[in-house]
N, C-alpha and C positions, 0 to 999 in steps of 0.2 A: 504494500500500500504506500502510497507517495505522501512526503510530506504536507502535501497542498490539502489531502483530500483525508489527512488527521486533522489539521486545524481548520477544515471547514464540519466537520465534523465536533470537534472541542467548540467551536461560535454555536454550532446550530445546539447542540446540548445546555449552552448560556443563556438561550431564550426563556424566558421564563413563561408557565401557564398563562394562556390568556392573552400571549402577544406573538405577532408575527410579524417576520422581517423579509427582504426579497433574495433572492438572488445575487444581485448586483452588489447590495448592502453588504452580503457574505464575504463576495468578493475581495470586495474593497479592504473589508476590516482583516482579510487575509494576505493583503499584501500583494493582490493582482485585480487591480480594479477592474480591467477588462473581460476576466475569467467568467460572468457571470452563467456560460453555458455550460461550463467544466463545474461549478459546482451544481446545476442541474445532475450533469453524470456522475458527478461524487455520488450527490442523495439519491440517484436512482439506483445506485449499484451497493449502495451501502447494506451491509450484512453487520454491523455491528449495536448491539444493544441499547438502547435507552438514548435512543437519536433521534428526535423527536420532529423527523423529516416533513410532520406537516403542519410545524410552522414557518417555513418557505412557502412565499406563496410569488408571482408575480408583482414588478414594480406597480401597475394599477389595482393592488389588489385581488386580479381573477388566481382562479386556481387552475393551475396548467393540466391538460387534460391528461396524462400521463403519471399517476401520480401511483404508484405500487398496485398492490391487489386492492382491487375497490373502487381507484381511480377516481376521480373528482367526486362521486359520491360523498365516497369513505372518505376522502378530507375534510371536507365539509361535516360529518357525522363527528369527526375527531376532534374537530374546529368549535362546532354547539357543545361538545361536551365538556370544554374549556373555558364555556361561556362568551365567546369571539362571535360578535355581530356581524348582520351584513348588509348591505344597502340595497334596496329593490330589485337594483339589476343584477344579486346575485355574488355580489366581489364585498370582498373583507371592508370592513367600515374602520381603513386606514388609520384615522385622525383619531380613533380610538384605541389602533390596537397596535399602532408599529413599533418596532421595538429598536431604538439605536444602542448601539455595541459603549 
């Protein structure tokens, strides 16, 4: 495993219940700001415990439809069970719930 895809890994575990941060944001706080498609593939390939990969969501909030077994459902299931709102059309209620590193 590379070191990029332990410390995005150690960021996404930092999140705390109830907040969600993007992609990009991951990136950046890992020291490759432009990465933010490589930590996509980090948390899609991620086999490691208590990685709490669905609080990544997209920078406008949507949740990418690719998202483990369950797929956008089941993020969104995992998301209300955290108590993470969401605005009409669907996408995380940002200004409520992002989380800076």
């Amino acid at each position: 495993m590379s070191s990029f895809y332990k410390e995005v890994y150690s960021l996404v575990k930092s999140i705390p219940k109830g907040c969600v941060t993007n992609y990009g944001t991951v990136a950046l706080k890992a020291g490759r700001p432009r990465a933010a498609r490589v930590v996509g593939t980090a948390l899609a390939h991620c086999n490691e415990k208590g990685v709490p990969c669905h609080r990544v969501v997209q920078k406008d909030g949507s949740l990418p439809g690719t998202f483990g077994i369950g797929g956008r459902d089941y993020q969104r299931f995992l998301l209300r069970e955290e108590d993470v709102t969401f605005l009409p059309d669907g996408r995380v209620d940002m200004k409520k719930h992002f989380y800076r590193f």
